[in-house]
N, C-alpha and C positions, 0 to 999 in steps of 0.2 A: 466732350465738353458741352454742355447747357446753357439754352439761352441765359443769361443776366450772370454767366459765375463769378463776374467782379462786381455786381454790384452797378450802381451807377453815378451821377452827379454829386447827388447830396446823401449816399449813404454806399461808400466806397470799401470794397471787399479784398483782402489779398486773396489772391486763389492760384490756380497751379501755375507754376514758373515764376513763381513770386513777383506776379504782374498786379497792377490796382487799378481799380477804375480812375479815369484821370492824373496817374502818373505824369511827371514832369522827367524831360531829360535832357542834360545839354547836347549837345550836337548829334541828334539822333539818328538813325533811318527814318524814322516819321516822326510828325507834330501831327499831334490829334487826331492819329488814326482811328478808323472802326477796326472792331475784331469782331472776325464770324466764324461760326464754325462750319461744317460741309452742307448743311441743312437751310443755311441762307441763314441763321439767326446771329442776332448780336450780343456779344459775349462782355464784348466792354467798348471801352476806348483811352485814346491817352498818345504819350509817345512813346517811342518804341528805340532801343540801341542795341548796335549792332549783340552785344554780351544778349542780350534778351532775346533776337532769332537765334544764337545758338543755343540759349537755355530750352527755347521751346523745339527744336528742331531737336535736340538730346532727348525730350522728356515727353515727346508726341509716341501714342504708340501706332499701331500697324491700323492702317484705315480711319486717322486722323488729322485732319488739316486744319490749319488755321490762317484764316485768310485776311488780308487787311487791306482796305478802302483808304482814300485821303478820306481828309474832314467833310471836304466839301460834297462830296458822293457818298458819307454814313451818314452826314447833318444834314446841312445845307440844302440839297435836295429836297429834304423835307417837312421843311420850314412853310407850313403856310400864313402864320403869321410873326416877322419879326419883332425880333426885342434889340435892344442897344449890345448887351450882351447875348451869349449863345441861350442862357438858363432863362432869361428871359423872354427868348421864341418859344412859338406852341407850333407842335409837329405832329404831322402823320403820323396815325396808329402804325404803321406800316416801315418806321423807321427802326423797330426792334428787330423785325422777321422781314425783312423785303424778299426772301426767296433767294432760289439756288441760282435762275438766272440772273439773278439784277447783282448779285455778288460776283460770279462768272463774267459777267459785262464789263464790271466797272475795278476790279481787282488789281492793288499794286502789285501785291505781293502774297505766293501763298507761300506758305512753310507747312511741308511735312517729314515724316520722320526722317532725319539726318538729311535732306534736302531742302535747297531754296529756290524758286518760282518767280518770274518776275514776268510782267505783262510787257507782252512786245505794243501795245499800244502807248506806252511810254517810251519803248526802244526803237520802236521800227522793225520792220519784217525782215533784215535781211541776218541779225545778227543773233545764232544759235544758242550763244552762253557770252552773260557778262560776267566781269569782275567787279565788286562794289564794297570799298568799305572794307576790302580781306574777305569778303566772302565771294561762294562762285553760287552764279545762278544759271538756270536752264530758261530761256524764253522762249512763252509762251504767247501764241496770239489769242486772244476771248474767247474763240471758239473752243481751244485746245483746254483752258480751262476750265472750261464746264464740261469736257471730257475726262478731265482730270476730278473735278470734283463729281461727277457722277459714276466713275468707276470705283470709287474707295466707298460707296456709301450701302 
């Protein structure tokens, strides 16, 4: 997966798992997540439902991950100067490519092939696998994650 493969704001791409840049979805797993791939790059953004981590958990192959940030840790972060709307802030060079760490840090959720990932910094430390939504996840704490994304690369 390569940086930009959906495309972005104002010139939105369908690309693999029939995802688009700024997708809309009602009652999703995420609203306005980032999408990265193992590399720390951003791939798109949008929201994301449950049918679409299984589309991409089906359709990832071997030593591919796809990782997803909130809004606020793919944007917001890197906002140095606000606009009323999002398209109207000016951001960090740095908000396309932040790296493998700052992806591994701040991580809701990664998805790889026929598995789902979720960050115990959302869950808390004590609990091994959740349930979400009908799907099952394996939790991870930020450390484990950037073990995880640096063993498949």
């Amino acid at each position: 997966m390569t940086k930009g493969v959906y495309g972005g704001e104002f010139d939105s791409l369908i690309g693999p798992f029939d995802l688009m840049c700024g997708q809309m979805r009602g009652r999703g797993m995420t609203h306005n997540s980032g999408w990265y791939n193992r590399l720390g790059e951003k791939l798109g953004f949008g929201d994301l439902s449950v049918e679409d981590f299984d589309r991409i958990a089906a359709g990832l192959e071997e030593g591919e991950l796809f990782i997803i940030l909130s809004e606020s840790d793919s944007f917001w972060n890197f906002v140095t100067r606000p606009g009323h709307f999002g398209y109207q802030a000016k951001t960090q060079p740095s908000v396309e490519a932040p790296g493998v760490e700052y992806v591994a840090a701040h991580a809701m959720y990664v998805i790889g092939p026929k598995q789902f990932y979720c960050s115990g910094e959302f869950i808390g430390p004590s609990k091994e696998t959740i349930e979400y939504k009908g799907l099952s996840f394996k939790v991870l704490q930020p450390d484990a994650v950037l073990r995880l994304i640096q063993s498949t690369a």
